[in-house]
Steps between C-alpha positions, in 0.01 A plus 500: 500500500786748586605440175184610298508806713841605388447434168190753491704751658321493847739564781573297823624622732412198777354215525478213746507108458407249701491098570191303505477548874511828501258581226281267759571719765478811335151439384402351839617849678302701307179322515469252184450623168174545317397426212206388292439147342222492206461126549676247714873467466773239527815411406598101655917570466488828710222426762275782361141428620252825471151509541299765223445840660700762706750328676776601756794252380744436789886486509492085363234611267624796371819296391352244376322750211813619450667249452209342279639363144174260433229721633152421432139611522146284516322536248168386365641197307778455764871648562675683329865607472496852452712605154638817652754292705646823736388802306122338593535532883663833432 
């Protein structure tokens, strides 16, 4: 990602990185992260497991979207891998 942003000419000037365990606890200390699910969503190699609706992912949750490379959605004949692979969940 850095490396799109240089090469559109946007500046950094920091930025911060962290492990797996610290994303965790990052999102944990400030309260989950929410977001909004059209329809139920999984992904069986990262642990994602989301009900449809508003929904305040937790620290384990919130890195298992993340992390997500086979996400999918239920749909009316089913799941479905979402196309959009990372730019999707974007």
């Amino acid at each position: 990602m850095l490396a799109v942003l240089m090469r559109l000419g946007i500046p950094i000037h920091h930025y911060a990185e962290f492990e797996f365990s610290g994303f965790v606890g990052l999102v944990d200390q400030v309260g989950g992260l929410d977001l909004h699910f059209g329809a139920p969503a999984r992904d069986d190699l990262s642990g994602l497991s989301i009900d449809a609706g508003c929904q305040t992912l937790d620290g384990v949750e919130a890195l298992a979207f993340a992390r997500s490379r086979h996400f999918k959605v239920l749909a009316d004949d089913g799941w479905q891998e979402d196309p959009s692979g990372d730019l999707g969940r974007m």
